[in-house]
C-alpha positions as CSV (number, residue, x, y, z in Angstrom):
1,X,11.1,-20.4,26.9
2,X,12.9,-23.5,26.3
3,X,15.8,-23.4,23.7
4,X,13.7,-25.6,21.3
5,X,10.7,-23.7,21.4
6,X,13.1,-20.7,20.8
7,X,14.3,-22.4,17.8
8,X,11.2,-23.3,16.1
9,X,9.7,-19.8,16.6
10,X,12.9,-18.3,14.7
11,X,12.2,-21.2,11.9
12,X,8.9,-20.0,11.3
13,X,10.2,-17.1,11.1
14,X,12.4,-17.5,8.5
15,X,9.3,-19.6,6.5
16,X,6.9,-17.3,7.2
17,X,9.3,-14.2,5.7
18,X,9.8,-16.2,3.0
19,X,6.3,-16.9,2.1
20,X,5.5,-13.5,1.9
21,X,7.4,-13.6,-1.7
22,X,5.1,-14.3,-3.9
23,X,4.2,-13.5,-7.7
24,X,0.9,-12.4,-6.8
25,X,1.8,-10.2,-4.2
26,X,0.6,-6.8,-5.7
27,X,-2.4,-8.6,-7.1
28,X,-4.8,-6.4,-5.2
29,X,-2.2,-3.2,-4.2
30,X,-0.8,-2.7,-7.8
31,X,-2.4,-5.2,-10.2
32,X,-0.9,-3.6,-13.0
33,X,2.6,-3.1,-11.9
34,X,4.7,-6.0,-12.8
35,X,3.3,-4.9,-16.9
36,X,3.8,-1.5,-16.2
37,X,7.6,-2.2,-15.1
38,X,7.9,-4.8,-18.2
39,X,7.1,-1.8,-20.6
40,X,9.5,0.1,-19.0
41,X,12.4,-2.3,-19.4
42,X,11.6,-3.5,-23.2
43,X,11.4,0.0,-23.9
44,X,15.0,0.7,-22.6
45,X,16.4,-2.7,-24.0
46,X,14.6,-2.2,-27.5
47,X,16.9,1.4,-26.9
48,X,20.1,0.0,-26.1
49,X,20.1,-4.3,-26.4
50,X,23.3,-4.7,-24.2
51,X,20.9,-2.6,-21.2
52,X,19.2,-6.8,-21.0
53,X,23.1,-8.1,-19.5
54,X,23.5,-5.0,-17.7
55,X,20.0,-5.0,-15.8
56,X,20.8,-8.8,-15.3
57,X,24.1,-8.4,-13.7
58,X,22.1,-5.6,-11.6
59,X,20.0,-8.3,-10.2
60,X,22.8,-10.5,-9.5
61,X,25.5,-7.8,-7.6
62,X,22.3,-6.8,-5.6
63,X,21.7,-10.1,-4.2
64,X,24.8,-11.2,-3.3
65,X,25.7,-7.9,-1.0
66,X,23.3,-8.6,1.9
67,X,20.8,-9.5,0.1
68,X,18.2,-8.8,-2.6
69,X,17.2,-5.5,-1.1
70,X,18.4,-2.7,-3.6
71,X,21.3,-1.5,-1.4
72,X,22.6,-1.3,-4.8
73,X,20.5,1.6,-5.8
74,X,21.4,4.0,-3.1
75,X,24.1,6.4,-3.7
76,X,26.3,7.9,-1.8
77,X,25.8,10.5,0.8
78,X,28.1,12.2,3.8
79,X,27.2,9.6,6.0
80,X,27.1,6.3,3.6
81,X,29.2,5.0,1.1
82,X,27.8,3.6,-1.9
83,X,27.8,-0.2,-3.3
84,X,28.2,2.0,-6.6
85,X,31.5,3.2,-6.2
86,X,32.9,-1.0,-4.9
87,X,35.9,-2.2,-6.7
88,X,33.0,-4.6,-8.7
89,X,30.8,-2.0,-9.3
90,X,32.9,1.3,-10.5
91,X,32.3,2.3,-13.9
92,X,31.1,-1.3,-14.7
93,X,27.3,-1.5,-13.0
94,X,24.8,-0.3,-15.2
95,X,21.4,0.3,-15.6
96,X,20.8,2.6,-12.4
97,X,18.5,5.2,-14.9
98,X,16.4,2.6,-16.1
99,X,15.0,1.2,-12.4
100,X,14.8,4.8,-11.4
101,X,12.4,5.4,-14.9
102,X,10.4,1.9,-14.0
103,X,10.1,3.2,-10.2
104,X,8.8,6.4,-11.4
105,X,6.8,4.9,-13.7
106,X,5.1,2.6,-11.0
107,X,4.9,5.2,-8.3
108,X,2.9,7.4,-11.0
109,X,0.1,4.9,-10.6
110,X,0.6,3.2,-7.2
111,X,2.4,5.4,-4.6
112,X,4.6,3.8,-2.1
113,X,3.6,0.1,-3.1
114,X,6.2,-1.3,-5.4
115,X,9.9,-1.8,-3.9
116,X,12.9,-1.3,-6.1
117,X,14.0,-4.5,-4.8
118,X,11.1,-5.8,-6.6
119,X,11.8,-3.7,-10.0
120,X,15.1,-5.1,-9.9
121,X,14.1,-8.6,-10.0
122,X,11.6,-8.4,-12.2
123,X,13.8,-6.0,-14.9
124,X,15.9,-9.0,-14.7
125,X,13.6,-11.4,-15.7
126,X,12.1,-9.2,-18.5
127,X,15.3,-8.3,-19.7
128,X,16.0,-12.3,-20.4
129,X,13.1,-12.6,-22.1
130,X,13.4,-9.9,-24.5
131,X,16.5,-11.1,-25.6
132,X,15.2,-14.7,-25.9
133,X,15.7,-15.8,-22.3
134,X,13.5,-17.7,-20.2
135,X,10.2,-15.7,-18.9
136,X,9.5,-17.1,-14.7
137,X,7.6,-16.0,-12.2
138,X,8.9,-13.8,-10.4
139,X,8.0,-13.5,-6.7
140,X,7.8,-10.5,-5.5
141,X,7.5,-8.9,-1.9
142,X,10.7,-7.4,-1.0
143,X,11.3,-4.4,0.5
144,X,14.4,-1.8,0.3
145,X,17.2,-1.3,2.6
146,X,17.7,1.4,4.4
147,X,21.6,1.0,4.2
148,X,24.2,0.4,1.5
149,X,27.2,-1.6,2.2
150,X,30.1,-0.9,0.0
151,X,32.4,-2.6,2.7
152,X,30.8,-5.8,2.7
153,X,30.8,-5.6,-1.9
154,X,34.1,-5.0,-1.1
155,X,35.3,-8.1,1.0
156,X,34.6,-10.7,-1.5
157,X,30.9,-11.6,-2.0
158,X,31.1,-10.4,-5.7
159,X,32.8,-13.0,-7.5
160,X,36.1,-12.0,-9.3
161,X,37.0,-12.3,-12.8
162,X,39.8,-14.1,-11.4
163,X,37.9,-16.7,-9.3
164,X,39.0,-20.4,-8.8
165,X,36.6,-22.5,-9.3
166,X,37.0,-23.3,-5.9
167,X,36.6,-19.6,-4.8
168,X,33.3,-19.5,-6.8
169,X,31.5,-22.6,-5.9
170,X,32.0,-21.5,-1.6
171,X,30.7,-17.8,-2.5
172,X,27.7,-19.7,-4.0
173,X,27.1,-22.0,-1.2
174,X,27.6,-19.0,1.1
175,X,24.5,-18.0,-0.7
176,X,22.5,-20.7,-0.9
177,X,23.2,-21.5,-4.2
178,X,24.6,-25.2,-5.6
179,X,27.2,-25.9,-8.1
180,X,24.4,-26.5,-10.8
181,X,23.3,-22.9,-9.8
182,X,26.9,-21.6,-10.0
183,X,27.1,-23.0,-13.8
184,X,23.4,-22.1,-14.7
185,X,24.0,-18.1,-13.2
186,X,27.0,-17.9,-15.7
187,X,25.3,-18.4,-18.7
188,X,24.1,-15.3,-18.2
189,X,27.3,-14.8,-19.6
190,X,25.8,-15.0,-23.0
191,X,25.1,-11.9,-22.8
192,X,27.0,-8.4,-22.4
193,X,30.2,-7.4,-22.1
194,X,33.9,-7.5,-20.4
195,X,36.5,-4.5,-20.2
196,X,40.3,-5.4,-21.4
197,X,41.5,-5.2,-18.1
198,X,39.9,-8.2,-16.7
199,X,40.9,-10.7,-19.2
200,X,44.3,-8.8,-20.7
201,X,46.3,-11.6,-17.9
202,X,44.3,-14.3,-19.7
203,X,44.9,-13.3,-23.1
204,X,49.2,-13.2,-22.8
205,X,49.7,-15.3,-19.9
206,X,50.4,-18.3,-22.5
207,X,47.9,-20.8,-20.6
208,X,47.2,-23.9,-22.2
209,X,43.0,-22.8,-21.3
210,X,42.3,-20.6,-23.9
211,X,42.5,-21.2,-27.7
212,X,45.1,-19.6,-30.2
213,X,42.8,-18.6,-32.6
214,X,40.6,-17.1,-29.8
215,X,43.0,-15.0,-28.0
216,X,45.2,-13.7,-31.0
217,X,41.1,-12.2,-32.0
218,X,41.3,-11.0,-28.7
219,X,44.3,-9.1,-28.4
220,X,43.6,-6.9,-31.5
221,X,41.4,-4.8,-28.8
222,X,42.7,-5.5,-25.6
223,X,46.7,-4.7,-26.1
224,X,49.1,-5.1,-23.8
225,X,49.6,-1.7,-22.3
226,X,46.5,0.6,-22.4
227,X,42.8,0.5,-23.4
228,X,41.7,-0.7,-19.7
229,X,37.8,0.2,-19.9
230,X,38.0,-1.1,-23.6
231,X,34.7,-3.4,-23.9
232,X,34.6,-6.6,-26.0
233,X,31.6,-9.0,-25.9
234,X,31.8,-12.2,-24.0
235,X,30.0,-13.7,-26.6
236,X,32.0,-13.2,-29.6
237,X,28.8,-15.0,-32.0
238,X,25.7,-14.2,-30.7
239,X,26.7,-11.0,-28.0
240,X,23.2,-9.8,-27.6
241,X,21.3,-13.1,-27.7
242,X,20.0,-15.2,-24.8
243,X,21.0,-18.8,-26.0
244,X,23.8,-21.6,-25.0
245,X,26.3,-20.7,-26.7
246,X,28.7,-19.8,-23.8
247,X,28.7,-23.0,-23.0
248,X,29.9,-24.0,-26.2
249,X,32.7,-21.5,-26.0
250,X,34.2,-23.2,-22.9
251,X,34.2,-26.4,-24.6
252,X,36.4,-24.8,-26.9
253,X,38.6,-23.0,-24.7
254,X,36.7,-19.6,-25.8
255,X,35.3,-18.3,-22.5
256,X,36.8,-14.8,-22.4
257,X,36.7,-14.0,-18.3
258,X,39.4,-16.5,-16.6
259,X,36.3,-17.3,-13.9
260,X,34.1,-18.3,-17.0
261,X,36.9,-20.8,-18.1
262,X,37.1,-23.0,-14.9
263,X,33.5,-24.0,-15.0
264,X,35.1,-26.3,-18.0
265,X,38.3,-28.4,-18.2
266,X,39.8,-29.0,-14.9
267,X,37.7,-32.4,-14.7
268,X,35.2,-31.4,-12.1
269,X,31.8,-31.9,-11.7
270,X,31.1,-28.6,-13.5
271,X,32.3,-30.1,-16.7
272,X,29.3,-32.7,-17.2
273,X,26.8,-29.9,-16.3
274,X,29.0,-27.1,-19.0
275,X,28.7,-30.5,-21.6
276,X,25.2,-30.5,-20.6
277,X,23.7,-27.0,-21.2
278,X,25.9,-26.8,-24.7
279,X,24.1,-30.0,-26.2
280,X,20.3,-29.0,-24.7
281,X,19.1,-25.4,-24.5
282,X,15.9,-25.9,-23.2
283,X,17.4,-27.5,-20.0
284,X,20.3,-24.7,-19.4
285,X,17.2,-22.3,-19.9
286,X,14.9,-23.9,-16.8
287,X,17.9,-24.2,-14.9
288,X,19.0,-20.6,-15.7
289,X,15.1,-19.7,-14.7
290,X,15.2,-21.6,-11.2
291,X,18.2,-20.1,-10.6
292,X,17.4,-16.9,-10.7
293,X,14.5,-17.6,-8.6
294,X,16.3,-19.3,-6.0
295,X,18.9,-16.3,-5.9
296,X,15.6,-13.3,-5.8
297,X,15.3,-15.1,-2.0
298,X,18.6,-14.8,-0.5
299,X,18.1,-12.4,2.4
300,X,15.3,-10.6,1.5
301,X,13.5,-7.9,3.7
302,X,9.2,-8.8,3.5
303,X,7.0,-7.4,6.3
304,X,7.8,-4.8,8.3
305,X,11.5,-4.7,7.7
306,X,13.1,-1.8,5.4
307,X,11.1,0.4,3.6
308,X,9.2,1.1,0.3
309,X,11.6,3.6,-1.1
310,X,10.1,6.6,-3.1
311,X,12.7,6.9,-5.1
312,X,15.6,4.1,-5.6
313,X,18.7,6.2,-5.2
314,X,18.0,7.4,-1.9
315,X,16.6,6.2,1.4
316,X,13.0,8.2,2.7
């Protein structure tokens, strides 16, 4: 076989693996799973509203370590280490109980159908909406890994709350993902919640970023020496609303995370797109949904690849 012919057989590959994602995928295995797994998550949000940013963020720390495949789910056993216990994750991830109560949900009705891949990306999606986000279609076809890879959420493909701007847009485009996608994925930002220790440097560090008023508010919960795992929302005005205001907070020199605030100010290309979503909502809200789309394909396992988990936190 000739090295072209070898090449276009591995590009169909990749299309047709691809294709297999789709949001009528369970149409005829489990044609009432994506509402069963909606109740499920607006019954755990309408418990707890912050569980919408953490089921989000889920979503997000899933797909950018190897994939969208729920290696995030899996916990640790003699053999593996968990993406759980990464630097990014520890005592920060939520929202592990409330896929493991949609998958049981789902498997109650349709055994060994729906991944947790799949749950996660969909929880995601509900979660937005609930909290005023945009509703997408989610596609849907994934299957579960049969690994975790705690080394790999550990060498840097989880953004920092640190991050460059720099840093950020090539862990993106590592991705797949452009520097509209970058600044549409942040406003997720909207939502949820930071702990003091990863924006106590940006609070006394005296940068001319971040506004007076702001950070003085700030430091009233986030002191200099103690309170580390002290949360404070990200969104001082509307914390536990899906709507643009983020944006407007950078403008302002009010983004709380140092890795929030560069998407605004430093005179790149970022700063029209930031001036953009804080003057029209509707367009930071299709941009936010295509986005999220766009990042529910990186690396996915369709086929006969991975597994359908019976239960998320462990492999069959």
């Amino acid at each position: 076989m000739t090295i072209f012919k070898i090449l276009v057989l591995l590009l169909s590959l990749s299309c047709f693996s691809q294709a297999q994602l789709s949001p009528t995928f369970y149409d005829q295995t489990c044609p009432n799973a994506l509402s069963t797994i909606r109740s499920s998550i607006r019954s755990a949000i309408s418990r707890e509203r912050r569980m919408a940013a953490s089921l989000i963020r889920l979503h997000f720390h899933d797909c950018f370590v190897n994939g969208c495949d729920a290696s995030i789910m899996l916990v640790a056993t003699p053999n593996m280490e968990s993406e759980r216990d990464s630097l990014a994750n520890f005592q920060s991830a939520r929202g592990f109980e409330v896929i493991d109560q949609a998958k049981s949900t789902v498997e109650s009705i349709c055994p060994g159908v729906v991944s947790c891949a799949d749950i996660i990306a969909v929880a995601a999606r509900d979660a937005s909406e609930y909290v005023g986000g945009p509703r997408y279609a989610v596609k849907v076809g994934r299957r579960d890994s049969t690994a975790a890879f705690r080394a790999i959420a550990d060498s840097g493909d989880l953004p920092s709350f640190s991050a460059s701007l720099d840093t950020l847009s090539e862990l993106f485009l590592r991705k797949g993902l452009n520097t509209r996608d970058l600044v549409a994925l942040s406003g997720a930002h909207t939502l949820g919640q930071a702990q003091c220790f990863t924006f106590r440097d940006r609070l006394y560090d005296n940068s001319s970023d971040i506004d007076a008023g702001f950070s003085s508010t700030r430091k009233r919960r986030c002191p200099v020496n103690g309170g580390d795992t002290t949360g404070a929302p990200l969104d001082q005005v509307t914390p536990n609303s899906f709507d643009n205001n983020y944006y407007r907070n950078l403008m302002q020199k009010k983004g709380l995370l140092a890795s929030d605030q560069v998407l605004f100010g430093t005179g790149a290309s970022t700063d029209s797109i930031v001036t953009e979503y804080s003057r029209n909502p509707s367009r930071f809200a299709s941009d936010f949904a295509a986005a999220m789309i766009k990042m529910g394909d990186i690396q996915t396992l369709t086929g006969s690849d991975g597994q359908i988990r019976r239960i998320c936190s462990a492999v069959n």
